[in-house]
N, C-alpha and C positions, 0 to 999 in steps of 0.2 A: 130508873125511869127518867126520861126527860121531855120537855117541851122545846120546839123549835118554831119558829116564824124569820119571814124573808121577804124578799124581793125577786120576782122571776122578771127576767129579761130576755124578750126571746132570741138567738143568735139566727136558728133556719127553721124556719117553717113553709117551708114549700109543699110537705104533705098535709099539713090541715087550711094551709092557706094558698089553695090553686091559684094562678095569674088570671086577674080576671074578674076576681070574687074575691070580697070582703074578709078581711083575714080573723079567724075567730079565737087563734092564739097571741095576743097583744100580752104589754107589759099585765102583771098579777103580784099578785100574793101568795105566799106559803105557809098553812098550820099544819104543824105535825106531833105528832107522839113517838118515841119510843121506848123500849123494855131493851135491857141490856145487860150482860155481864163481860166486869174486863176483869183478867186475871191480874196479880203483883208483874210479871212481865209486860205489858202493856195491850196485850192482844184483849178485842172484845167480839163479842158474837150476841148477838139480837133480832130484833124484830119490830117494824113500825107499821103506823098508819098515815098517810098524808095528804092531803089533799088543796090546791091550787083555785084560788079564786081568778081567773082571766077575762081581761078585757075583749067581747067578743064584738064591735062594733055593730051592734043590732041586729046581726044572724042569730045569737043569743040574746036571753036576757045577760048569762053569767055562763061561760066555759070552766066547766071543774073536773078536771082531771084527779082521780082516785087513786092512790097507790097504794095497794099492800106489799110489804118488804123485808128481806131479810137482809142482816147489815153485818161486815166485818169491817174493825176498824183499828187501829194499830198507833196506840199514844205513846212517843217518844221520852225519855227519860219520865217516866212514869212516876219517880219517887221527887222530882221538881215540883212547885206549887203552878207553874204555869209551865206548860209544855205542849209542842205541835202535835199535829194529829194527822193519818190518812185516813179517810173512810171510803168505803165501796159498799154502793147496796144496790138489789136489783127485785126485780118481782114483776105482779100483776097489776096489769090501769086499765081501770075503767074511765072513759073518758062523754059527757054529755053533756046538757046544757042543764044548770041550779040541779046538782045532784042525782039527775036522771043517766041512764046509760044511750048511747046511740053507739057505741063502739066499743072492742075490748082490745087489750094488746100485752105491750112487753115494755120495762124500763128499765135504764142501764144508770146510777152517778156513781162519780169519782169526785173527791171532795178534797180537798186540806184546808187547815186551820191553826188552831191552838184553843186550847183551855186553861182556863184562871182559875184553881182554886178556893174559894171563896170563905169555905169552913170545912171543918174534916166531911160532912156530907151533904154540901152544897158545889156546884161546879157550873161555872159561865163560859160557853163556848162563843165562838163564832167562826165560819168558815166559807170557801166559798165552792159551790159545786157546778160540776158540769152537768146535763142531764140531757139523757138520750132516751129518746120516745120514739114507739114503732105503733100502730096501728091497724084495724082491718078498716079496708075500706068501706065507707058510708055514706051517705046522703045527706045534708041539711034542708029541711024541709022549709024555713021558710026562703030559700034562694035557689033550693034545686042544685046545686055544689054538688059535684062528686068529688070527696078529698079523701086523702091517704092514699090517691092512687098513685100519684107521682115522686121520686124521691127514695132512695134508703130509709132515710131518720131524720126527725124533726129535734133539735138542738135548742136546751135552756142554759141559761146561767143562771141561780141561785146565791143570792148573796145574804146568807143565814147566822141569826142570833141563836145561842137561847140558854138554858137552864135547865143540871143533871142533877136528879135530887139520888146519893147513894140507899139506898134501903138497906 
């Protein structure tokens, strides 16, 4: 099981933030949860929850983006006390304003890192991820915005801490 927290940085937002209109994916936050197992080889397989606090310049009160996830991840020299890591995880966002839905979609990161260690079952990560966000299109009601219509994918950076407790 672990906890993570971060910094979202947005790289492209051109589908939640049309030219024109108040952009509602700004610099954020990141809390999340994960459940995980990694084998003695270093391969894991899991499942999180996460969700993003964003700065939505008064379209919102608060844009939070919801992710449910399943996650492979592949820690290198695995019998080290600190050793890199790749992670890939992908799934379901619900995306709205303070916890509500106004849209559903798809999300894609790719991650590296490292992990330290800390006690036989305690472990402190940090890493940093790419994050790729797809949406159906929808309406912001207080500006009348029609977003997610232009664009492939809206693009995060994540620059993430946290703490694996082993069970």
């Amino acid at each position: 099981m672990g906890v993570e927290t971060g910094l979202v940085v947005p790289l492209s937002t051109n589908r939640l933030c049309p030219a024109g209109y108040e952009c509602i994916a700004d610099m954020g936050w990141a809390v999340g949860i994960n459940f995980s197992y990694r084998w003695a080889n270093g391969i894991g397989l899991g499942f999180g929850y996460e969700f993003w606090l964003l700065t939505a310049n008064g379209v919102y009160e608060t844009t939070v983006p919801q992710m449910f996830t399943g996650l492979l991840q592949y820690s290198f020299l695995p019998n080290h006390a600190t050793h890199p890591l790749l992670r890939l995880r992908g799934g379901f966002l619900m995306l709205g304003p303070s916890f509500r839905v106004d849209t559903i979609g798809a999300t894609v990161e790719i991650g590296a890192g490292a992990e330290v260690e800390l006690s036989s079952d305690t472990v402190f990560s940090f890493l940093v991820t790419g994050n790729l966000l797809r949406t159906q299109p929808f309406t912001t009601g207080a500006d009348n915005a029609q977003r997610a219509v232009d664009g492939p994918l809206d693009a995060m950076l994540v620059l993430r801490v946290g703490f694996h407790f082993l069970l």
